[in-house]
GUPAGU-353528 format. One line per 8 residues: number of its first residue (from 1); their letters; for each residue x, y, z of C-alpha. Coordinates in Angstrom, 2 decimals, decimal comma. Each point is the difference from the previous one (the first is absolute). Layout:
N
NUM = A = X/Y/Z ~ ...
END
This chain:
82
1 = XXXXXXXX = 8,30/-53,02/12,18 ~ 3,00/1,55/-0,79 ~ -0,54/-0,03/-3,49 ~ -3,22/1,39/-0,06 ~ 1,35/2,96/2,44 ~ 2,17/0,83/-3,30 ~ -2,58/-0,26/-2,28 ~ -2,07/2,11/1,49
9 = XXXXXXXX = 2,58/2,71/0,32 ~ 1,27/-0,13/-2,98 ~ -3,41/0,78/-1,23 ~ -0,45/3,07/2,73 ~ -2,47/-1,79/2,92 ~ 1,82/1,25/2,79 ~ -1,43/-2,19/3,51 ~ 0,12/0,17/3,44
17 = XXXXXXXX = 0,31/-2,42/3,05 ~ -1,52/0,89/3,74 ~ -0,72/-1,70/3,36 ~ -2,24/2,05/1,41 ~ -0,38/-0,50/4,05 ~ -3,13/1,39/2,02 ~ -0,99/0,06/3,57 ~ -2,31/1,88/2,21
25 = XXXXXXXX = 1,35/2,04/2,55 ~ -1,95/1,40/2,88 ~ 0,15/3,13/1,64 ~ -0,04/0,07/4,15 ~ -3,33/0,94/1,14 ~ -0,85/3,05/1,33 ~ -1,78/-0,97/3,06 ~ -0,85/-2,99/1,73
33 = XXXXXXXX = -3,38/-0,53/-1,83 ~ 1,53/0,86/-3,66 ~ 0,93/-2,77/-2,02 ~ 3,19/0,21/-1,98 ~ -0,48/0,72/-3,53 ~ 2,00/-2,10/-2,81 ~ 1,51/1,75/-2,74 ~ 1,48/-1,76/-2,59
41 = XXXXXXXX = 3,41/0,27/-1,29 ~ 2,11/-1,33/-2,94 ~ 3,33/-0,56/-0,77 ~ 0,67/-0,33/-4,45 ~ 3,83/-1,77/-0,51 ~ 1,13/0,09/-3,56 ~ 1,53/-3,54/-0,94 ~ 2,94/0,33/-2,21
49 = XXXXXXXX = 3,82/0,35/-0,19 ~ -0,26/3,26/2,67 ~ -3,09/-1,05/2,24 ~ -1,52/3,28/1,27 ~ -2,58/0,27/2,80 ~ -2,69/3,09/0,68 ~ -2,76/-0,05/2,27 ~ -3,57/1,20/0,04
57 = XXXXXXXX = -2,07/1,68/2,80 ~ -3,17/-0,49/-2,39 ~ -1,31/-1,84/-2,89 ~ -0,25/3,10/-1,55 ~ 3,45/0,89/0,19 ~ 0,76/-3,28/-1,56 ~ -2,21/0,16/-2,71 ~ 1,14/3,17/-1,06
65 = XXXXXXXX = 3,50/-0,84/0,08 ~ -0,76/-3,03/-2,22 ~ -1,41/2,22/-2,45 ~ 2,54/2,63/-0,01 ~ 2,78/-3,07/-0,33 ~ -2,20/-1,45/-2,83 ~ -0,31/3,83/-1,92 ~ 3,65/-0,28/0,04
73 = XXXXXXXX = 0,44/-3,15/-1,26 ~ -2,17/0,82/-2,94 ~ 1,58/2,92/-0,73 ~ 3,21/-1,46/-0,11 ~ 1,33/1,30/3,27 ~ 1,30/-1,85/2,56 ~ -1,36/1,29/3,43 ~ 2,41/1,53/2,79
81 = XX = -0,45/-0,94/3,50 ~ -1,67/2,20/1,96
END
């Protein structure tokens, strides 16, 4: 595994290792005959030397942070935490 992580660089494929965690989250209802409505949330944690964490209030958010992060990578640039 190791060796193929050198190849790779040494050729320029740059990757990138996640656990991604999600759960639903509920908000408290706003009367007795409302139900509570789930929202879900997501946490992204960068596996590596320096293990970073950032969480998501919406898929959205995630997504677009993936694809920023992935621009980056392309480009050459490593992203800065936000």
């Amino acid at each position: 595994m190791d060796k193929e992580r050198d190849r790779l660089k040494r050729v320029g494929v740059v990757d990138r290792s996640f656990l991604l965690r999600c759960w639903q989250e509920s908000d408290p209802a706003v009367g007795e005959e409302s139900s509570p409505r789930l929202h879900w949330r997501f946490t992204l944690t960068g596996l590596g030397e320096q293990p970073t964490s950032r969480g998501f209030a919406a898929l959205d958010e995630l997504v677009g942070f993936l694809g920023e992060l992935l621009a980056g990578l392309e480009a050459g640039n490593e992203p800065e935490d936000k």
